[in-house]
C-alpha positions in Angstrom: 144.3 107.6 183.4 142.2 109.1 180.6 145.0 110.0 177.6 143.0 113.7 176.2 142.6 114.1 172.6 141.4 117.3 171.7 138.3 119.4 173.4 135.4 120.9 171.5 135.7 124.3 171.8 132.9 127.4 171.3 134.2 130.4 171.2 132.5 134.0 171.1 134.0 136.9 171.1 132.6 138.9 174.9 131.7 142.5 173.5 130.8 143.8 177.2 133.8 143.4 178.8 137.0 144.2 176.4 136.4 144.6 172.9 134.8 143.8 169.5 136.3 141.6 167.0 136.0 143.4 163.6 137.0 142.6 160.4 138.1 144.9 157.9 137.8 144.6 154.0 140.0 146.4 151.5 139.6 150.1 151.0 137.6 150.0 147.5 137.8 153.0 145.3 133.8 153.4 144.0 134.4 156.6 141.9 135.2 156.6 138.4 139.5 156.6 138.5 139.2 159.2 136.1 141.3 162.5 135.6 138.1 164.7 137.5 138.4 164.9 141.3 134.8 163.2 143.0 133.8 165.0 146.3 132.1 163.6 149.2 130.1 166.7 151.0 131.3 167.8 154.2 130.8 165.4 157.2 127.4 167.2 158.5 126.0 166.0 156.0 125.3 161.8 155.1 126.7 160.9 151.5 126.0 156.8 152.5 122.7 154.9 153.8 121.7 151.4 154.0 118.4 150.2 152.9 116.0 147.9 155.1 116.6 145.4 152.6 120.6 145.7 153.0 121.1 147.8 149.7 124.2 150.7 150.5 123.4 154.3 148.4 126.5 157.0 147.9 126.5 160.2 146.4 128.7 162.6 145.4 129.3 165.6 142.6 132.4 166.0 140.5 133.1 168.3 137.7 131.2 167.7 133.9 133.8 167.8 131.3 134.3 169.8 129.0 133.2 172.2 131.5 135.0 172.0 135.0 132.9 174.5 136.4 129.5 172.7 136.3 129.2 169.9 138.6 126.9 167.3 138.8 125.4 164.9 141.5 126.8 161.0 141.1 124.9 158.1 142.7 125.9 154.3 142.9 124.9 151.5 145.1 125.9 147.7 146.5 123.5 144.6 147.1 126.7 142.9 148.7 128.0 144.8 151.2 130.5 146.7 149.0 132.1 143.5 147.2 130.4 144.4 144.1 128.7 148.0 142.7 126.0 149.2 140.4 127.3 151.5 137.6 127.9 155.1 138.2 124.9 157.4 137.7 123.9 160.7 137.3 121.0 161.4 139.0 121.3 165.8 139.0 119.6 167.5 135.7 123.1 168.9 133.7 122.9 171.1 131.0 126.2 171.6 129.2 127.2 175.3 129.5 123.8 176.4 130.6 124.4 179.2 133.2 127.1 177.4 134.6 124.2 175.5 135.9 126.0 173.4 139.2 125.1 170.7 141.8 126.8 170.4 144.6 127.3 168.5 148.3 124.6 165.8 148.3 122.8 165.1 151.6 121.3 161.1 151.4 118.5 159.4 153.4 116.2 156.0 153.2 112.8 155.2 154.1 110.2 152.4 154.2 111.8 149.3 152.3 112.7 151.1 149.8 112.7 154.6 149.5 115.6 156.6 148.6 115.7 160.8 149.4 118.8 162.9 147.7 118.8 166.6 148.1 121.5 169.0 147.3 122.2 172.6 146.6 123.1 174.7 143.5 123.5 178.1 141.9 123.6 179.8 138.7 126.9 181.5 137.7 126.6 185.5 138.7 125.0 183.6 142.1 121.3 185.4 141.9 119.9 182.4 142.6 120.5 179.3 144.1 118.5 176.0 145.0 118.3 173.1 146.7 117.0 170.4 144.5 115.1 167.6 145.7 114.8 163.7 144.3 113.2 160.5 145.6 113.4 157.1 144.8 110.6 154.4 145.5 112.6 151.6 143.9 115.4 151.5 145.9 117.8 154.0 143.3 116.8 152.1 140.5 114.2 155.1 139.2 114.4 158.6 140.3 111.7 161.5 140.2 112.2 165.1 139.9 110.5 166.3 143.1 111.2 170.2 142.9 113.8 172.6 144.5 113.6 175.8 146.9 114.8 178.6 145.5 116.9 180.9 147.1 117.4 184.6 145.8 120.4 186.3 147.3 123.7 188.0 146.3 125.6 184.7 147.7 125.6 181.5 146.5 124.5 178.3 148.7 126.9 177.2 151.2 127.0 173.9 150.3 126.3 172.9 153.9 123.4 170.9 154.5 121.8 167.6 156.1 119.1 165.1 155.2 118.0 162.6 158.4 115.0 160.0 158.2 113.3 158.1 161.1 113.4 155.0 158.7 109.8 155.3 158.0 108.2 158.3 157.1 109.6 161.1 158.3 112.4 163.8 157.0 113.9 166.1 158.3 116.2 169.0 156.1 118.5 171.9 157.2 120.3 174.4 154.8 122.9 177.2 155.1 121.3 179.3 153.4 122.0 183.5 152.5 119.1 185.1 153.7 118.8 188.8 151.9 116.6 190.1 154.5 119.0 189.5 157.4 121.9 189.9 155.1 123.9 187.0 156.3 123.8 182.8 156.3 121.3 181.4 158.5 119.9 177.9 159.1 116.4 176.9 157.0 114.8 173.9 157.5 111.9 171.9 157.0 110.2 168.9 157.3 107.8 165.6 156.2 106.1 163.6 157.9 105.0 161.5 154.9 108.0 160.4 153.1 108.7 163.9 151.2 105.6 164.1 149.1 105.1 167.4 150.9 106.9 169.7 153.2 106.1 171.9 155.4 107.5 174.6 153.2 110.9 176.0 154.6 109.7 176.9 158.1 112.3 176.7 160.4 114.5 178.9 161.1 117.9 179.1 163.4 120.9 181.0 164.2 119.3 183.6 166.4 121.9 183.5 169.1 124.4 186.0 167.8 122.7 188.0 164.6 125.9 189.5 163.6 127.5 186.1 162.9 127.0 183.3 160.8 125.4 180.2 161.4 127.6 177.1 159.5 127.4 173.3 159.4 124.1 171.9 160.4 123.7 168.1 161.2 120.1 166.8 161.6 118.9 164.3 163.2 114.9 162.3 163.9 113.7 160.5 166.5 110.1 157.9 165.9 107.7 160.5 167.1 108.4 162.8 164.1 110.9 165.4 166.1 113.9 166.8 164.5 117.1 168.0 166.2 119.9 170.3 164.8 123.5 171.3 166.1 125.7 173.3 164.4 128.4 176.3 164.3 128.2 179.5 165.8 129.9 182.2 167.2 129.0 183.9 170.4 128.6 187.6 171.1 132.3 187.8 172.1 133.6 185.9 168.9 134.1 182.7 170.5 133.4 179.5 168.6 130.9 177.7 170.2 128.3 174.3 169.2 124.8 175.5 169.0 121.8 172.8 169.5 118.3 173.2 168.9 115.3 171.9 167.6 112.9 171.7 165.1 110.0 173.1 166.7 111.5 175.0 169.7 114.0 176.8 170.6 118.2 176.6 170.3 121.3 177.0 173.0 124.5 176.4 173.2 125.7 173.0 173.7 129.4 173.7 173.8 129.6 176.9 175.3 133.4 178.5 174.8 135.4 176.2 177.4 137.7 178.9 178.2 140.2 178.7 175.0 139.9 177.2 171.6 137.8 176.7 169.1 135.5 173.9 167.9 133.5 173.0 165.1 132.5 170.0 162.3 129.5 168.9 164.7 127.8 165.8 164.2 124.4 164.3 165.3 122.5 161.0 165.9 119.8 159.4 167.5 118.7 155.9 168.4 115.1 157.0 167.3 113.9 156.5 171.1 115.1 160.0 172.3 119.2 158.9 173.1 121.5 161.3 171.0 124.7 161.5 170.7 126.6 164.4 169.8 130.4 164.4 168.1 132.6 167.3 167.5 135.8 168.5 166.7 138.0 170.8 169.7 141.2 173.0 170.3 140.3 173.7 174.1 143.6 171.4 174.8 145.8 172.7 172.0 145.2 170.8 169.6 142.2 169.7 167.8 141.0 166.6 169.3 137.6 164.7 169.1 135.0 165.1 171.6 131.9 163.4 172.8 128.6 163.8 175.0 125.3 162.7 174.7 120.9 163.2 176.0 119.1 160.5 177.3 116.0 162.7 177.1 115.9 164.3 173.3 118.5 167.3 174.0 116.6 168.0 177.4 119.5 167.4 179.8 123.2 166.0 178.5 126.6 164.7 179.8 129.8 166.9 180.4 132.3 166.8 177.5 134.0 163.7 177.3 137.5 163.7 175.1 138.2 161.0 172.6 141.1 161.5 171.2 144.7 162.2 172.4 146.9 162.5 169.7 150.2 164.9 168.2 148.0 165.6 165.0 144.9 167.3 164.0 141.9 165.2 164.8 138.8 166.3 162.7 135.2 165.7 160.6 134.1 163.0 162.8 130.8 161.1 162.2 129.0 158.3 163.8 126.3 155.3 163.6 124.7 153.4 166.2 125.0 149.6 166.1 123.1 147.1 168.7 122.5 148.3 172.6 125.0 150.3 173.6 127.0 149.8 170.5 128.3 153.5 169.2 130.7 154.0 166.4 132.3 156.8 165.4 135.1 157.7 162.7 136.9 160.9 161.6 140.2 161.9 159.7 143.6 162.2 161.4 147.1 163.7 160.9 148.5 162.2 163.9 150.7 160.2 161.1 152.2 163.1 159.0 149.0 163.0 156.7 145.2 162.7 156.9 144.2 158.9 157.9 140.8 157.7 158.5 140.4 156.4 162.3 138.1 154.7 164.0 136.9 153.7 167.4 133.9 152.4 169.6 131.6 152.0 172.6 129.7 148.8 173.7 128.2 151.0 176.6 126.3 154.2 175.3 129.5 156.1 175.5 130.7 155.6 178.8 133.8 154.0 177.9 136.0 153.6 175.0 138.2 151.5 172.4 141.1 152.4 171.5 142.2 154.6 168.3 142.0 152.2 165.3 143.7 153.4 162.1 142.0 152.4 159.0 144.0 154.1 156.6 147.4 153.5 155.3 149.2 155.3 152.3 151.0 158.6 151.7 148.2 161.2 150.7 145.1 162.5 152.5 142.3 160.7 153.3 139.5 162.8 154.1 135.6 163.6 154.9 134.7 160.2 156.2 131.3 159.4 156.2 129.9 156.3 158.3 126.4 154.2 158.0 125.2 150.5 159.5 123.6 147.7 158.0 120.1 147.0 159.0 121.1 143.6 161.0 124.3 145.9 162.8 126.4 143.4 162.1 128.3 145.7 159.6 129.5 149.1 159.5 130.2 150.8 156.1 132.6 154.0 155.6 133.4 155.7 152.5 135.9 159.0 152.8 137.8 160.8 150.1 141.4 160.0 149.4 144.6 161.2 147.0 146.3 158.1 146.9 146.0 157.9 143.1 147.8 161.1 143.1 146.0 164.8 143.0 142.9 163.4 142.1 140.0 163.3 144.9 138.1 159.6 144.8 135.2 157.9 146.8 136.7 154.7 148.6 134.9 152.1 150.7 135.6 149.7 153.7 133.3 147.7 155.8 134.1 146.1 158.7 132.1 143.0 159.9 131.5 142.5 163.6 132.1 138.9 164.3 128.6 137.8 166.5 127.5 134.1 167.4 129.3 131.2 168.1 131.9 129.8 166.3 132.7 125.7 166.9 136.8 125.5 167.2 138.7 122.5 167.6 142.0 122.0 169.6 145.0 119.8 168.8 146.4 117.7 171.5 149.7 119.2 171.6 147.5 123.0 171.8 145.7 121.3 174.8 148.5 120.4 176.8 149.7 123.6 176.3 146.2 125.2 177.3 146.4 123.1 180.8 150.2 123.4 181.2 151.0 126.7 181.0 147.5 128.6 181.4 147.9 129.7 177.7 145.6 129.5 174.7 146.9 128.8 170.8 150.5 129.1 172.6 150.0 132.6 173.9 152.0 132.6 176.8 150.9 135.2 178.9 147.0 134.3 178.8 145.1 133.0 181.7 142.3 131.2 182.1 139.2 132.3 184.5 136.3 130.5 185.4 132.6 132.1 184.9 133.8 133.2 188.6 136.4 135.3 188.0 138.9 132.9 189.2 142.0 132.1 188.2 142.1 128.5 187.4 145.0 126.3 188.2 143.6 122.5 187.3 142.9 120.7 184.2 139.4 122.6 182.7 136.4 120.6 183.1 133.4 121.2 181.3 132.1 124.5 181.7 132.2 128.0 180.7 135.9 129.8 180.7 137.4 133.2 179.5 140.3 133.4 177.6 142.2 136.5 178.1 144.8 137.8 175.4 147.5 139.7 177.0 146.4 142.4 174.3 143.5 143.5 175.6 140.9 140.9 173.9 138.9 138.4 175.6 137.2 135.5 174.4 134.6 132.8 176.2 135.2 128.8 175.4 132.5 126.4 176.3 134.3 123.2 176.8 131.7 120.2 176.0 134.1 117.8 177.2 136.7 115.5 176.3 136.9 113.3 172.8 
């Protein structure tokens, strides 16, 4: 009789059929611990991207001293995947006292290999005026030009709700809540480029048409490759119900969401997978309590799935976002009081939506963590999330996490003593209640022979072994 050793082992983790294996860093605080609060806009719009070339932007505003009032718009970015950071820049023209001249809620989105896009809005102090300023990048954040602002005369000040999108390449596509004098309420004004923001097509779309005696609040854009632009947002229906509005940039709007039959809903969020899939998340009372919901188009808005509910939790479950990672792959993220205080949760879907992970709590400490904000590297093989958080006491900061997705095969050898346990007892690294099933499905009962095997982790994991044979 042969006397076994050890077996060689690959292992890779079998995203299809269980669950990812992610790893989580740190949280990282990335704003200046400093006695100011820095604010992350709201999550319709995208305060983090990631280059082509792997380089993460942020932006955010936080007060000037010595004057609280102004605020001005603060960029920084990472070449490592968040281990290390550029210093923290200004990038919004500030003059000291000046009109209390104020930036606020930066919208961020890349292009080409380089190309960096930051809009955000603004007003003078007896609100007359307001703006949304625009600056590009073609060095990747390291220079920044001026490129103009719309001006927006009105008796209200911007909203401070607004979202920037890019196809990745050359096309842009902008949505502001805007006061509109002539209507005499906020609407929705948008525009578009088509060759990387050198020029727009002046602000020409308009929405919130549905119900003119109500305002129109929270747009989220998103583009697909063929230079089409899609919008959802808040509105409220002729007979005051909250509802989520869709629409797009060259046609048309209606309701997504229509009123359910109770609760409200709101804090919509967009994507697309650039090939005409989008996915749509949102925040619902319908049940009772405010949970996170889901559905998506497989035909650019044309025809979508019911309502599908993500959440089920005691607490408030609200401003979700989401990324898409590799086929199938969607991630999404929001802030929950389920705990007694706002924590940042996570969770995901390896098949376009159809079925879910489970909650994953990212957060843990005692104050609020808020506004999370979600982006993926070019390669998907790491997901990136900043969010706002008190932990540092009353004082709003930017912090940082990224979680690595653990892809292709990893070599693993086994003890002897781990390998008799692995035949014995149909366990793996002496976890007892594991069994071992051929590429079959069945259960198997001998010594494993070379071949292809699934590990299965009595909490809810799975993992494939190739055993190459016996040393």
């Amino acid at each position: 009789m042969n006397k076994i050793k050890k077996y060689i082992i690959i292992g890779i983790m079998v995203t299809p059929l269980i669950g990812l294996e992610i790893v989580w860093t740190e949280d990282t605080p990335i704003s200046p611990l400093d006695y100011v609060s820095s604010y992350l806009s709201a999550t319709n719009a995208r305060t983090i991207a990631c280059s082509d070339g792997g380089r993460i932007h942020v932006v955010w505003h936080e007060p000037q001293s010595p004057y609280p009032q102004d605020f001005a718009i603060w960029y920084r970015y990472s070449d490592d995947k968040g281990n290390n950071w550029s210093t923290t820049t200004c990038i919004s023209p500030y003059s000291p006292g000046m009109d209390n001249y104020t930036n606020t809620d930066p919208t961020i989105a890349v292009f080409g290999q380089q190309g960096v896009y930051v809009i955000w809005d603004g007003f003078n102090s007896s609100y007359t005026y307001g703006w949304a300023t625009h600056l590009i990048s073609y060095d990747n954040g390291q220079n920044w030009e001026y490129h103009g602002m719309w001006v927006y005369w009105g008796i209200e000040p911007p909203s401070g709700f607004n979202s920037l999108c890019s196809d990745g390449n050359n096309y842009l596509v902008f949505y502001d809540q805007q006061w509109i004098p002539q209507f005499g309420e906020y609407r929705l004004l948008g525009a578009a480029s088509v060759n990387s923001g050198q020029n727009w097509n002046a602000p020409a779309y308009w929405h919130g048409y549905y119900n003119d005696e109500k305002p129109d609040n929270m747009p989220c854009t998103a583009c697909d490759s063929i230079d089409r632009g899609y919008l959802v947002w808040e509105a409220i229906d002729s007979l005051n119900h909250q509802i989520i509005m869709f629409g797009l940039t060259y046609w048309g709007e209606f309701p997504l969401v229509p009123y359910p039959g109770s609760g409200s809903r709101g804090a919509p969020f967009i994507e697309s997978d650039l090939n005409g899939n989008l996915y749509v998340v949102w925040s619902d009372s319908r049940d009772g309590n405010y949970e996170i919901y889901f559905k998506k188009s497989p035909d650019g808005g044309n025809n979508w799935s019911p309502d599908k509910r993500l959440t089920n939790a005691n607490g408030v479950s609200t401003a979700p976002q989401l990324a898409i990672g590799r086929e199938g792959q969607i991630f999404v993220v929001w802030s929950d009081k389920r705990d007694g205080n706002f924590e940042i949760y996570f969770k995901y879907s390896e098949d376009y939506g159809e079925t879910w992970s489970e909650d994953i709590r990212l957060t843990d400490n005692p104050a609020s963590s808020t506004k999370p904000h979600i982006t993926i590297s070019p390669d998907k093989n790491s997901i990136y999330i900043v969010w706002n958080d008190k932990r540092n006491g009353d004082i709003e900061e930017v912090y940082f996490k990224r979680g690595d997705i653990a892809t292709g095969l990893k070599e693993e050898k086994v003890e002897k003593d781990k390998i008799k346990i692995l035949m014995d007892n149909f366990s793996f690294l002496k976890w007892n209640e594991n069994k071992i099933v051929d590429i079959t499905g069945r259960i198997t009962k001998d010594k494993p022979q070379k071949g292809i095997y699934f590990i299965i982790h009595p909490h809810n994991r799975i993992k494939v072994i190739k055993i190459e044979g016996i040393k």
